[in-house]
Backbone as CSV, one residue per row, in Angstrom:
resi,resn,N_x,N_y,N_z,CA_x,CA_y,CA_z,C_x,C_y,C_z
1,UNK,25.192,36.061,35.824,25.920,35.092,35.038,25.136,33.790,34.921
2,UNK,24.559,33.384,36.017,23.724,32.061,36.022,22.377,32.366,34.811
3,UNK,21.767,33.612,35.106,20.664,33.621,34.007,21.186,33.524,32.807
4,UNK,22.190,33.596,32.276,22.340,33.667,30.835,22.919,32.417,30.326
5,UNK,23.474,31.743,31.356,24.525,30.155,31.141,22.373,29.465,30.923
6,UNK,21.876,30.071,32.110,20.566,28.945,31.968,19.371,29.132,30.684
7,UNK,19.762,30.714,30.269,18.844,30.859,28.863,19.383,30.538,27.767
8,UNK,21.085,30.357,28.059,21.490,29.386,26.413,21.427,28.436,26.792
9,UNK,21.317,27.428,27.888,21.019,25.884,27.919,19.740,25.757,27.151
10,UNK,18.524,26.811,27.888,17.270,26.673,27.192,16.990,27.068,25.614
11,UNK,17.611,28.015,25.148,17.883,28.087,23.956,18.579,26.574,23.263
12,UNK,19.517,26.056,23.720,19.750,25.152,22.694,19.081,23.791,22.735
13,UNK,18.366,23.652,24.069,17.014,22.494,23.978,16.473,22.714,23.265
14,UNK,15.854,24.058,23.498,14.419,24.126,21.887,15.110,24.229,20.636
15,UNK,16.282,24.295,20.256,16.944,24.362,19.054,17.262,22.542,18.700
16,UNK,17.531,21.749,19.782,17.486,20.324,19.442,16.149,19.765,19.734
17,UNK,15.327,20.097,20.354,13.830,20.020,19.858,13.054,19.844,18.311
18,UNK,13.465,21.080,17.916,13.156,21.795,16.796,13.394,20.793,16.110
19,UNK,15.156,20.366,15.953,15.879,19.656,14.698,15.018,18.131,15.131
20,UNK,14.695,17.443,16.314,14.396,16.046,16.314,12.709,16.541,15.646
21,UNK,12.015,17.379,15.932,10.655,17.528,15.288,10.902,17.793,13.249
22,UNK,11.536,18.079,12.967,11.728,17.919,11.597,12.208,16.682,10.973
23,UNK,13.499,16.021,11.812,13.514,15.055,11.428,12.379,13.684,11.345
24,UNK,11.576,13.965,12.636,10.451,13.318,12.793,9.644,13.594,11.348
25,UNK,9.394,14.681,10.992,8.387,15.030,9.770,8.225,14.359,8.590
26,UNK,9.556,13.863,8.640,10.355,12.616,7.376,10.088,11.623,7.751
27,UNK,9.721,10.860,8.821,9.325,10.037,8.450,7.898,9.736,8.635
28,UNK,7.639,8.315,7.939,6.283,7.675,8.199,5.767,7.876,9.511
29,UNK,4.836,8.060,9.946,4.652,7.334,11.389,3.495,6.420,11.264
30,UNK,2.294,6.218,10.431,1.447,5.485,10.168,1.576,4.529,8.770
31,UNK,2.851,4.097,8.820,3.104,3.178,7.280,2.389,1.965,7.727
32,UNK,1.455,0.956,7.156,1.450,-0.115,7.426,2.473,-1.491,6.869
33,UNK,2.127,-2.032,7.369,3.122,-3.302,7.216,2.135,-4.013,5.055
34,UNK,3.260,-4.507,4.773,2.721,-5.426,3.422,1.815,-6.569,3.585
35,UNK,2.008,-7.285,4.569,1.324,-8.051,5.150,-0.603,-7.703,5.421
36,UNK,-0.288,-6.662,6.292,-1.625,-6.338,6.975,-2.410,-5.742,5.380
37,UNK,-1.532,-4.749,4.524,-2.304,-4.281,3.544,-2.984,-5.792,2.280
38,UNK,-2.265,-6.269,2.220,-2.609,-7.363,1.444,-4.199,-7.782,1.999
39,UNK,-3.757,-8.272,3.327,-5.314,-9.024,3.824,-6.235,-8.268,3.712
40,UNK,-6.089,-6.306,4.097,-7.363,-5.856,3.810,-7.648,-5.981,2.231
41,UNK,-6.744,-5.342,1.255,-7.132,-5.353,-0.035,-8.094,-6.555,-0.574
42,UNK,-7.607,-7.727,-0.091,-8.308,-8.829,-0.553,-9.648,-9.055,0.290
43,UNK,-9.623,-8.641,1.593,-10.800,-8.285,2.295,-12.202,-7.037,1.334
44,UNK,-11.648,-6.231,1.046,-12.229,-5.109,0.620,-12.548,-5.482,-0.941
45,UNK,-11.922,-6.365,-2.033,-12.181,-6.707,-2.892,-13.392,-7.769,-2.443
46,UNK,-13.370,-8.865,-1.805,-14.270,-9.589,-1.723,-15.808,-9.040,-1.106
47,UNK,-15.425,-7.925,-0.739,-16.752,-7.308,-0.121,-17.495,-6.771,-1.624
48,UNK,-16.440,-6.296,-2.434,-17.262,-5.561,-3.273,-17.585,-6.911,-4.432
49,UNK,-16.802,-7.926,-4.465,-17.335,-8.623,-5.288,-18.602,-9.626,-4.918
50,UNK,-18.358,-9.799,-3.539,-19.729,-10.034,-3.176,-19.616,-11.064,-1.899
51,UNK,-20.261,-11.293,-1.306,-20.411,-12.193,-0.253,-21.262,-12.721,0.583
52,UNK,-21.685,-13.459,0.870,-22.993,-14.179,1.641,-23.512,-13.709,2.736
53,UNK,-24.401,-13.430,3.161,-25.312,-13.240,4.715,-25.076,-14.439,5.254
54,UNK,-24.768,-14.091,6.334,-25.235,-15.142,7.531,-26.621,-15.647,7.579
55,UNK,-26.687,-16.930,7.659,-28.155,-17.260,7.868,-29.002,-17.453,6.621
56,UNK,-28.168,-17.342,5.660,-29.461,-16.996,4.091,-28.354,-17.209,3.343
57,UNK,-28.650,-17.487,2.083,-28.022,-18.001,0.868,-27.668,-16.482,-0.171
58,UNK,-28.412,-15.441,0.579,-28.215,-13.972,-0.301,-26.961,-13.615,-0.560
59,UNK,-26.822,-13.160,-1.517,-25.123,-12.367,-2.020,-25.172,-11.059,-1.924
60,UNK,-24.934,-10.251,-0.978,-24.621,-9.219,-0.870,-23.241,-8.529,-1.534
61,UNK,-23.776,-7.666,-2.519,-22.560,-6.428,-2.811,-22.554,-5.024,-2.395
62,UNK,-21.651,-5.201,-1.481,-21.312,-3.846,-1.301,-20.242,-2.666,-2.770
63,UNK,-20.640,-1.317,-2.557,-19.983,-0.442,-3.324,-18.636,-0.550,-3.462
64,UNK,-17.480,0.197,-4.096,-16.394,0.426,-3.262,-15.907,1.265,-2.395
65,UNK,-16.828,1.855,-2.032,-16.628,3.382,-0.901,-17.312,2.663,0.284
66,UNK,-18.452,1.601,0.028,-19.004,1.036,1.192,-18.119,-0.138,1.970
67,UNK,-17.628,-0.599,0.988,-16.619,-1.622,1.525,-15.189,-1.081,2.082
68,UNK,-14.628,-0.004,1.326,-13.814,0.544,2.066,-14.075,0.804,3.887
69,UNK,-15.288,1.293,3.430,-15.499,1.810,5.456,-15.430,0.888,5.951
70,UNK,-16.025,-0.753,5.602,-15.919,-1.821,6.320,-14.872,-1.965,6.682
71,UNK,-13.964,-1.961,6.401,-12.870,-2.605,5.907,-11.850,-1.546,7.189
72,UNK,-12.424,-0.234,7.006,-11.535,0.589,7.947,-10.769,1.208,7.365
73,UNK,-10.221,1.378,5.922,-8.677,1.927,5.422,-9.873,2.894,4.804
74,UNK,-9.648,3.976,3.964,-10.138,4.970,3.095,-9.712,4.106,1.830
75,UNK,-10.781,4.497,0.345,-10.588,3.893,-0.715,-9.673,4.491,-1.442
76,UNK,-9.507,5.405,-1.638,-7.867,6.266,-1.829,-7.058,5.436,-1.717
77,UNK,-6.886,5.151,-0.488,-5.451,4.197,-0.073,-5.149,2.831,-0.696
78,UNK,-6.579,2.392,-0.288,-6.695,0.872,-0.878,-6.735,0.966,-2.626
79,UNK,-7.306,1.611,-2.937,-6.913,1.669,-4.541,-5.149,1.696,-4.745
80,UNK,-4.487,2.874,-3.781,-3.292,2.776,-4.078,-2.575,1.450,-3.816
81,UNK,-3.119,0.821,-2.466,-2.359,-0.281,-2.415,-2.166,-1.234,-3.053
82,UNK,-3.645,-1.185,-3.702,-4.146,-2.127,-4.946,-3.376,-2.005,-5.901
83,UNK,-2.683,-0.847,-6.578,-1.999,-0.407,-7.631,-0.565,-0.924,-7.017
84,UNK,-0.082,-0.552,-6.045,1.083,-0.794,-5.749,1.573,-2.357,-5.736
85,UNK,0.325,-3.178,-5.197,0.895,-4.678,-5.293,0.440,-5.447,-6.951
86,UNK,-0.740,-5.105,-7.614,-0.475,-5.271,-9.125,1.300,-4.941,-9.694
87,UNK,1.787,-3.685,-9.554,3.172,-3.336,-10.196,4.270,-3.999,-9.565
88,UNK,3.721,-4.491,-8.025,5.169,-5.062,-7.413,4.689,-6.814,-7.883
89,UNK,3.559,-7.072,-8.044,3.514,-8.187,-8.810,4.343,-8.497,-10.085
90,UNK,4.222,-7.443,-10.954,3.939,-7.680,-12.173,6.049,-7.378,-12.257
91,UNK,6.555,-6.768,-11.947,8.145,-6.527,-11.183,8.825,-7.987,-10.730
92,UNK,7.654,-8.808,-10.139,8.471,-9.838,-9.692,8.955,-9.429,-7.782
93,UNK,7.934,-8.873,-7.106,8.423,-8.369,-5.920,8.126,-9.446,-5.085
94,UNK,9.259,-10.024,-3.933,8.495,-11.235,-3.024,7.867,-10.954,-2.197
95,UNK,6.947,-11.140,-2.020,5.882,-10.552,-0.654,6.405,-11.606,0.526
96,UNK,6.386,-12.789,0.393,6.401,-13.588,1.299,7.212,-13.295,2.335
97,UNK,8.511,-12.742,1.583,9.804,-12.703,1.875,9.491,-10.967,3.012
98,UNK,8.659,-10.096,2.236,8.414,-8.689,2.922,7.361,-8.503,3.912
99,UNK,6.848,-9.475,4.025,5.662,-9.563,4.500,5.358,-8.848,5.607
100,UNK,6.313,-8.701,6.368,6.507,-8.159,8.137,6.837,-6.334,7.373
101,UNK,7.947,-6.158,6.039,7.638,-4.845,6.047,7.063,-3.578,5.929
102,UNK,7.466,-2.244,6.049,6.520,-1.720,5.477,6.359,-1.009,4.210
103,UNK,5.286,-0.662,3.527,4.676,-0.391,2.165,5.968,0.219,1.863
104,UNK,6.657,1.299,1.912,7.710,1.848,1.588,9.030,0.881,0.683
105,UNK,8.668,-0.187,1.374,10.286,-1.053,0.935,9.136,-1.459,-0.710
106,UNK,8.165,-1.588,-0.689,7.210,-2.110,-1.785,7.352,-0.989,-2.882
107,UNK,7.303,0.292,-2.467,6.817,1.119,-3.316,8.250,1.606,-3.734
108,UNK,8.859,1.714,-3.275,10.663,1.860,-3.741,11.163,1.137,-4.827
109,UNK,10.501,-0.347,-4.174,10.921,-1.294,-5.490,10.158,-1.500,-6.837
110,UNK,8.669,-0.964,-6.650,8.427,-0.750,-7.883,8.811,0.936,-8.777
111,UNK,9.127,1.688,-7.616,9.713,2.984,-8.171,11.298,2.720,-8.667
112,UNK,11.530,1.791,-8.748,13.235,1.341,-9.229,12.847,0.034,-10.407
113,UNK,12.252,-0.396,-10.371,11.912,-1.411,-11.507,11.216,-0.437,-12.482
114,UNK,10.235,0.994,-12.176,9.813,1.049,-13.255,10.688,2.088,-14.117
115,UNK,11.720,2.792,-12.909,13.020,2.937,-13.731,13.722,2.398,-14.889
116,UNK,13.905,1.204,-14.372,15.034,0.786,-15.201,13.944,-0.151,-15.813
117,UNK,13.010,-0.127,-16.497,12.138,-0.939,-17.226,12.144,-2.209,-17.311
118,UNK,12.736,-3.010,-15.991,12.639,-4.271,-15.432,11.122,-5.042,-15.630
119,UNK,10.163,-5.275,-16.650,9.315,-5.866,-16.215,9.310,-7.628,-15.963
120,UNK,9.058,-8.567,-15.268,8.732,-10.004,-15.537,7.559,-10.138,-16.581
121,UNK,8.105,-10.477,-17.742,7.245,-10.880,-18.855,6.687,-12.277,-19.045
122,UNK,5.045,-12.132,-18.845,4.605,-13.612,-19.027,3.731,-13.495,-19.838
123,UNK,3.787,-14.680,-20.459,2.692,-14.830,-21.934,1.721,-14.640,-21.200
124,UNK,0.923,-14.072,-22.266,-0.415,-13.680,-21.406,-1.385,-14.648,-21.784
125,UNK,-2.774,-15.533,-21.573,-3.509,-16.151,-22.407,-4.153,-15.704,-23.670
126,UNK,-4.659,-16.448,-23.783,-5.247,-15.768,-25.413,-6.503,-16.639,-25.580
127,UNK,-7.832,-15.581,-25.726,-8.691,-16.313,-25.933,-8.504,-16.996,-27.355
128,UNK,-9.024,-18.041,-27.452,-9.390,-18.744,-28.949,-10.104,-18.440,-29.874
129,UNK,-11.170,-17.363,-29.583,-12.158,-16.665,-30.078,-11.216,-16.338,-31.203
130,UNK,-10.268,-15.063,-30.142,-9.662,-13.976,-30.685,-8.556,-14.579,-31.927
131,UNK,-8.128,-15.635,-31.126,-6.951,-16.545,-31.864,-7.651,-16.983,-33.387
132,UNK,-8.804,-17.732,-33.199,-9.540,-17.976,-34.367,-9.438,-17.067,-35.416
133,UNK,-9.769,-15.886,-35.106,-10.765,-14.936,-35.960,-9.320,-14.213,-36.553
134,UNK,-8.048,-14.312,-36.190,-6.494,-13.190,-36.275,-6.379,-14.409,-37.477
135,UNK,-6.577,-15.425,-37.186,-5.712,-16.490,-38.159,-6.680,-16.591,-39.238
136,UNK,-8.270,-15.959,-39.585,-8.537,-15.922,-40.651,-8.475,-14.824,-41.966
């Protein structure tokens, strides 16, 4: 009687095992914060747009696959993140305000703005060139 009370105890551990390992599967476990992604993006942009040596007046440019490694994130990602804070820009998303969260609360809100076709519309500039040459 004891072996069988003790192989359905053990049976239903690995059965609530099981269910906390799936639920685990859902979520993130490596999301970064909005905050931290911002500083690399702008880190990893300035590498590729260029930046000074120590000691010497030289401008070094790195690639964007080379600056990614600097940088530590894969360029995959950082492109995405790049994409993700352009649209949560362009949405009107507060970073300041999210800053501590993670990418998820970012990417939700531009997956719900681009729903409902919420954009913040701003005049855009206009070269004069272009302006000139329309008005003749």
């Amino acid at each position: 009687m004891s072996e069988e009370v003790n192989e359905t105890m053990m049976q239903e551990r690995e059965n609530q095992e099981g269910e906390k390992e799936d639920a685990n599967k859902c979520r993130r476990t490596k999301e970064r914060r909005i905050g931290y992604i911002i500083d690399k993006v702008v880190k990893w942009r300035q590498y590729y747009t260029g930046v000074k040596e120590e000691g010497s007046d030289k401008t070094v440019r790195l690639s964007l696959e080379d600056a990614a490694i600097k940088v530590g994130i894969s360029k995959k990602s950082l492109d995405d993140y790049l994409l993700q804070i352009r649209f949560g820009r362009r949405y009107g998303f507060n970073f300041n305000e999210h800053k501590n969260d993670k990418v998820g609360v970012l990417r939700d809100y531009v997956r719900k703005s681009k729903k409902n076709g919420k954009v913040d519309k701003k005049p855009r500039k206009v070269d004069k060139k272009n302006k000139d040459e329309e008005s003749e």
